[in-house]
PAZATOR-985769 format. One record per residue: residue number from 1; chain; x, y, z of N, C-alpha, C in turn; residue in one letter. Coordinates in nm, 2 decimals, m for minus. Example, Ala and Ser with C-alpha at 12.3 -4.5 7.8 and 13.67 -1.06 7.14 Angstrom:
(rec 1, 'A', (1.32, m0.57, 0.78), (1.23, m0.45, 0.78), (1.32, m0.33, 0.78), 'A'),
(rec 2, 'A', (1.28, m0.22, 0.71), (1.37, m0.11, 0.71), (1.29, 0.00, 0.79), 'S'),
END
This chain:
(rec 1, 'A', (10.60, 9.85, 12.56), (10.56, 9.76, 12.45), (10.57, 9.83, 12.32), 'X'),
(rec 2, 'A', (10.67, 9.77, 12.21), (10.65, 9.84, 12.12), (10.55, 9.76, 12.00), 'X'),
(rec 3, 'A', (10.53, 9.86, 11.85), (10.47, 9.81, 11.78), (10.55, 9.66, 11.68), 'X'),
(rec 4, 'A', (10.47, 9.58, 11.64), (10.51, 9.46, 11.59), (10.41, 9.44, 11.48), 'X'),
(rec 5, 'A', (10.36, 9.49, 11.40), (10.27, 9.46, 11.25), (10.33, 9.43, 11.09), 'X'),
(rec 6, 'A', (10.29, 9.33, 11.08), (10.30, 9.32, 10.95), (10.17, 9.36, 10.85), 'X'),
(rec 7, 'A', (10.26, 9.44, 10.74), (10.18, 9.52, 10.68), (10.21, 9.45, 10.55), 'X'),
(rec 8, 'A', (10.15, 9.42, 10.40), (10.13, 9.43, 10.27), (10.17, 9.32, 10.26), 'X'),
(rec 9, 'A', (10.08, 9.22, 10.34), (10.09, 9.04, 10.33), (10.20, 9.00, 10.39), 'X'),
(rec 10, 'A', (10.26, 9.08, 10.48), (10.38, 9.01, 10.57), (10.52, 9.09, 10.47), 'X'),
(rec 11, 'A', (10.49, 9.12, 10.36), (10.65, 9.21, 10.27), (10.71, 9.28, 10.42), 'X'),
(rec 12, 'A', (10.65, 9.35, 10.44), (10.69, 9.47, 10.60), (10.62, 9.42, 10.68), 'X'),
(rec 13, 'A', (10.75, 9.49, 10.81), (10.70, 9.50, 10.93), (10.71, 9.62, 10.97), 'X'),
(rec 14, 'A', (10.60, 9.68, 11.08), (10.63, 9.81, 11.11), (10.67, 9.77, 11.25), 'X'),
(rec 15, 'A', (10.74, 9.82, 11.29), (10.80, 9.83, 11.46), (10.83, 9.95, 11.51), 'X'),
(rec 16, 'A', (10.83, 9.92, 11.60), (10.91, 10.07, 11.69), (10.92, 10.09, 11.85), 'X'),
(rec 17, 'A', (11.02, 10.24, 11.85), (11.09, 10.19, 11.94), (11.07, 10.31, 12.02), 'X'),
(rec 18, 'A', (11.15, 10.38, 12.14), (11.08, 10.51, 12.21), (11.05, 10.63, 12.12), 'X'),
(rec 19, 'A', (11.14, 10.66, 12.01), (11.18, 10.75, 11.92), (11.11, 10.75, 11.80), 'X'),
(rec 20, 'A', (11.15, 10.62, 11.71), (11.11, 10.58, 11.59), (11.00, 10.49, 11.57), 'X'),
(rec 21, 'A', (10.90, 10.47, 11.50), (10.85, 10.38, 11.41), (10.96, 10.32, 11.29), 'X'),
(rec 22, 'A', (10.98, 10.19, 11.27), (11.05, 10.13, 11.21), (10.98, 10.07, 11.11), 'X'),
(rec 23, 'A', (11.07, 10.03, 10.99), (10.98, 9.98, 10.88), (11.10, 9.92, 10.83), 'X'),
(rec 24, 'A', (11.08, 9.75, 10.83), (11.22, 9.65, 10.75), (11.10, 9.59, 10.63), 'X'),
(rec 25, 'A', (11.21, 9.53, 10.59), (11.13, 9.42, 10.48), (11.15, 9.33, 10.50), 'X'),
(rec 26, 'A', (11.07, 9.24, 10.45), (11.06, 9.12, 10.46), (11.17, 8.99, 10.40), 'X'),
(rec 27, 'A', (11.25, 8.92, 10.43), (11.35, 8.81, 10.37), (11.35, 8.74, 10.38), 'X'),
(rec 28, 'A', (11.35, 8.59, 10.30), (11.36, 8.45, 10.33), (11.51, 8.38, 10.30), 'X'),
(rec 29, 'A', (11.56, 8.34, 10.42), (11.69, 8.34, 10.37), (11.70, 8.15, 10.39), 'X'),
(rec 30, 'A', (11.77, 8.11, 10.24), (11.77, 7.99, 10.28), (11.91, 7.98, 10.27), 'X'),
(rec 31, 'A', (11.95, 7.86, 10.41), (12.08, 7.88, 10.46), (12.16, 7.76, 10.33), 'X'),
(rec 32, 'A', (12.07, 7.68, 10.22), (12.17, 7.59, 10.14), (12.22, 7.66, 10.02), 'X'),
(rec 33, 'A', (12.20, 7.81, 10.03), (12.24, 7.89, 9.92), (12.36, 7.99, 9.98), 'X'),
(rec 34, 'A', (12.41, 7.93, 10.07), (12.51, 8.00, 10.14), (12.65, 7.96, 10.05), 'X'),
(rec 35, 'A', (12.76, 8.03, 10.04), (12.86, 7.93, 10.01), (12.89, 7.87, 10.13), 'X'),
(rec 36, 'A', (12.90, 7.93, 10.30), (12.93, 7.83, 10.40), (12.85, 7.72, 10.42), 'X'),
(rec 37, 'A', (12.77, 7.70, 10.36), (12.68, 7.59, 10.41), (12.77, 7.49, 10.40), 'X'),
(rec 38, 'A', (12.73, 7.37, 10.50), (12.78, 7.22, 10.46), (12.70, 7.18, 10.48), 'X'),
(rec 39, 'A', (12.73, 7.00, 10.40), (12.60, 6.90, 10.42), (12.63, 6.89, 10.58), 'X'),
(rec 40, 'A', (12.51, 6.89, 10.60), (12.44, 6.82, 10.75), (12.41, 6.96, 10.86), 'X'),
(rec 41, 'A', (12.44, 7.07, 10.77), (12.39, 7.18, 10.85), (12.25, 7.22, 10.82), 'X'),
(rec 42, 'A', (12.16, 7.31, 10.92), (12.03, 7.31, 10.92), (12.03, 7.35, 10.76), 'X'),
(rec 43, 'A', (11.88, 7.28, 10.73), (11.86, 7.33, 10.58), (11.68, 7.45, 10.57), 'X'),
(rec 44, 'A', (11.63, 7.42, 10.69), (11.53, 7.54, 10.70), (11.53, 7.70, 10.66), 'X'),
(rec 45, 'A', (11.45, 7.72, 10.57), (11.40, 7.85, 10.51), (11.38, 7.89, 10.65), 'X'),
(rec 46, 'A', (11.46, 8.04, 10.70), (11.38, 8.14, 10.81), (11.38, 8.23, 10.69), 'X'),
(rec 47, 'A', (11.24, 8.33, 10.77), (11.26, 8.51, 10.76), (11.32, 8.54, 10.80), 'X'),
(rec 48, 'A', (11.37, 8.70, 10.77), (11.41, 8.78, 10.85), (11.39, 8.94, 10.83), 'X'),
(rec 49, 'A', (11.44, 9.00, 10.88), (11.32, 9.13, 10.83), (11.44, 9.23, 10.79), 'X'),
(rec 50, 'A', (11.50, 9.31, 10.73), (11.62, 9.41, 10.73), (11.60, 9.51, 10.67), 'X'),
(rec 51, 'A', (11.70, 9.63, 10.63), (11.68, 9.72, 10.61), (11.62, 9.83, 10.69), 'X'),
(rec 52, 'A', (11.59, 9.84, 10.79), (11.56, 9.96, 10.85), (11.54, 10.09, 10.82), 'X'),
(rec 53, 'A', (11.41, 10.09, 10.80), (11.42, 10.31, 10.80), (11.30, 10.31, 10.94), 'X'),
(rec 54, 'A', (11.35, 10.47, 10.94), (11.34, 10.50, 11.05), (11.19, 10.64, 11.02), 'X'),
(rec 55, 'A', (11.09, 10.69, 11.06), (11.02, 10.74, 11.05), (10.96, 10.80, 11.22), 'X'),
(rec 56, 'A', (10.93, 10.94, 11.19), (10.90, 10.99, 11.33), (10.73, 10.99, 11.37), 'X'),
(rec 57, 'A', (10.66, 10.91, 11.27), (10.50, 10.81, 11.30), (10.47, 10.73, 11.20), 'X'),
(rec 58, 'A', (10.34, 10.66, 11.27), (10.29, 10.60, 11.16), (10.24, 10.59, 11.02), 'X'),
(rec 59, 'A', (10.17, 10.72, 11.00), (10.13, 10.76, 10.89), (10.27, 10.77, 10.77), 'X'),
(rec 60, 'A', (10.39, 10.83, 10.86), (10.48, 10.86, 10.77), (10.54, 10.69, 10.73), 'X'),
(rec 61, 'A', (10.58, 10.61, 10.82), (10.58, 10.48, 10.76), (10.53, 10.46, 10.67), 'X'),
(rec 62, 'A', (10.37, 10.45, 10.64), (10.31, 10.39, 10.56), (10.38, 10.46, 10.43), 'X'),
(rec 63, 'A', (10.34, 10.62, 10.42), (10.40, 10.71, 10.30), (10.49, 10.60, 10.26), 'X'),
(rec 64, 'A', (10.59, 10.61, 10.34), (10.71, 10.61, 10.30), (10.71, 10.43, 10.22), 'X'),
(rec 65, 'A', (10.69, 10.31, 10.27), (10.60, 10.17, 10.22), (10.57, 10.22, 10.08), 'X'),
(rec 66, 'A', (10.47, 10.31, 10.08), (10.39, 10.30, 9.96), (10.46, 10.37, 9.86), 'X'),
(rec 67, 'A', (10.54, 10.51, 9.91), (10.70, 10.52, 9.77), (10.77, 10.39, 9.75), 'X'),
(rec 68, 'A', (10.79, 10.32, 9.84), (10.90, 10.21, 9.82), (10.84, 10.14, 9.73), 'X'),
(rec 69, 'A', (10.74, 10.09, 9.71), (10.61, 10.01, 9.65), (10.58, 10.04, 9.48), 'X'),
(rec 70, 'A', (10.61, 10.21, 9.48), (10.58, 10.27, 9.34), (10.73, 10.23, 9.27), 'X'),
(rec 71, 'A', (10.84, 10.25, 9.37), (10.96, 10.30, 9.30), (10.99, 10.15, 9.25), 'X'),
(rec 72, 'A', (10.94, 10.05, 9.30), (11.01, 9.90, 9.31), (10.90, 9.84, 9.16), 'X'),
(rec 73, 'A', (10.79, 9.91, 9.12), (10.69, 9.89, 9.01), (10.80, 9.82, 8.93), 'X'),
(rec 74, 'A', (10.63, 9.79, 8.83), (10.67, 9.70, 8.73), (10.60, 9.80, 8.58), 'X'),
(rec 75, 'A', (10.57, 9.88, 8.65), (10.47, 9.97, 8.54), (10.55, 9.99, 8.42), 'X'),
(rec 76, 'A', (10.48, 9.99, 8.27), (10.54, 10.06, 8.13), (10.43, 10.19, 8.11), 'X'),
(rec 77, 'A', (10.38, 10.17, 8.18), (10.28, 10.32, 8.12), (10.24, 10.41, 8.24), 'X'),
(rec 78, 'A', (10.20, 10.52, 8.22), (10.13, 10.56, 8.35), (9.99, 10.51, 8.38), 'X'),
(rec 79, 'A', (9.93, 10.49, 8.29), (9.82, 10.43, 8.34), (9.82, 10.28, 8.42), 'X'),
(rec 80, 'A', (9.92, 10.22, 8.40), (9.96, 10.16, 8.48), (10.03, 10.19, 8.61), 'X'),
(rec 81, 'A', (10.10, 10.26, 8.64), (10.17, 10.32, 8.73), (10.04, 10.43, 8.84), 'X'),
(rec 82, 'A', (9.96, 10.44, 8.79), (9.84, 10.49, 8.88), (9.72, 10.41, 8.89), 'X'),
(rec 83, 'A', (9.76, 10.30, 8.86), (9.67, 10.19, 8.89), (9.73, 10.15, 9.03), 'X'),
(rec 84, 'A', (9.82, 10.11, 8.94), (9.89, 10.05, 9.15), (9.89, 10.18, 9.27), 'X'),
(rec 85, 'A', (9.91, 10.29, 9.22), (9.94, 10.37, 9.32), (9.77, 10.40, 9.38), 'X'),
(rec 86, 'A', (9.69, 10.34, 9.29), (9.53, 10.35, 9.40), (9.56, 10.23, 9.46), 'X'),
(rec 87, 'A', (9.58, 10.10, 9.43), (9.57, 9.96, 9.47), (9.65, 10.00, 9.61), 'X'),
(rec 88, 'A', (9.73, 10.11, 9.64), (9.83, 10.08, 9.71), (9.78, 10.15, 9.84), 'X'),
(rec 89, 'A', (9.72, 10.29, 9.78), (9.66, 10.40, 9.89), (9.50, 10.30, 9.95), 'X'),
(rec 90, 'A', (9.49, 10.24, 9.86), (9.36, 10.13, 9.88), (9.36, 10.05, 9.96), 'X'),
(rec 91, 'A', (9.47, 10.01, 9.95), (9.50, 9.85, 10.10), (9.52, 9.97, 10.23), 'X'),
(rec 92, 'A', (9.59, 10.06, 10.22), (9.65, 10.11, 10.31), (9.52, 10.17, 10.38), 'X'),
(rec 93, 'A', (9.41, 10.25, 10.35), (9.29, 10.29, 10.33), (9.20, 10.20, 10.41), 'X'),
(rec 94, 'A', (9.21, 10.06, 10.37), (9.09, 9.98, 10.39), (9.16, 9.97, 10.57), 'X'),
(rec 95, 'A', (9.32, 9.94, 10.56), (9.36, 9.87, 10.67), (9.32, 9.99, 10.80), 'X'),
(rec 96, 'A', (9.29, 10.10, 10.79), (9.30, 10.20, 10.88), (9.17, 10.22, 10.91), 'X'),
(rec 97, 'A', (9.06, 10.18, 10.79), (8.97, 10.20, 10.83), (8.85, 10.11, 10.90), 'X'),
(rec 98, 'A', (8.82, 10.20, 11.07), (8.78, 10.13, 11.16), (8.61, 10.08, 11.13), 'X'),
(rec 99, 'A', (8.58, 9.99, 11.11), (8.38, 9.96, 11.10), (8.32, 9.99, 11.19), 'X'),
(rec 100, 'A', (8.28, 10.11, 11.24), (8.21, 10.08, 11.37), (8.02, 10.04, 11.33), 'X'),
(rec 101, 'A', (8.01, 9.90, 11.45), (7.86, 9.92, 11.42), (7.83, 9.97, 11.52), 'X'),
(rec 102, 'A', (7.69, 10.06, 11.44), (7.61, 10.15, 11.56), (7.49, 10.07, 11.60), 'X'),
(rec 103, 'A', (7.44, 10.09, 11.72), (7.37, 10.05, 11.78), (7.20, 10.03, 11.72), 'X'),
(rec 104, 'A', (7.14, 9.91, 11.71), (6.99, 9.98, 11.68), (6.90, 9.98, 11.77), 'X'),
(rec 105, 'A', (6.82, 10.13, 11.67), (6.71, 10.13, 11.77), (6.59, 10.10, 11.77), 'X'),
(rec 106, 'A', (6.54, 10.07, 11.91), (6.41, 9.98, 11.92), (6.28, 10.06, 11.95), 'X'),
END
């Protein structure tokens, strides 16, 4: 059974395989923006996920997500650019981290 999660609202998926953890991105490809397209062929928006990198675990996946994430910014300042980069270690943070409740006592 390999891994199948979508990570940062569905942008990524992480997958993997005996070797690798995989990390694609996310694409919506609509087939009437094709030049092949003709009238009367399907006109449904799919996903599809591409790009491939390849990472030897999870953790490094993520890393590697969250450079993609900085490098792809929109930032003009650094104070901007370290805003996102908490927002970013923040989702990734919350998503790992497990709630356990403890038992009470009587």
């Amino acid at each position: 059974m390999a891994l199948n999660i979508e990570v940062f609202d569905g942008q990524y998926r992480i997958t993997s395989d005996e070797y690798n953890v995989i990390v694609e991105e996310r694409y919506e490809v609509d087939p009437t923006k094709s030049p092949k397209w003709k009238e009367g062929d399907p006109t449904k928006v799919r996903v599809e996920y591409r790009k491939p990198r390849y990472y030897p675990t999870v953790e490094a996946a993520l890393i590697g997500i969250a450079e993609s994430k900085v490098r792809m910014s929109d930032a003009t300042t650094l104070e901007e650019l370290a805003h996102e980069i908490r927002q970013i270690r923040r989702e990734i943070s919350d998503k790992l981290s497990l709630k356990v409740e403890t038992p009470s006592r009587k």
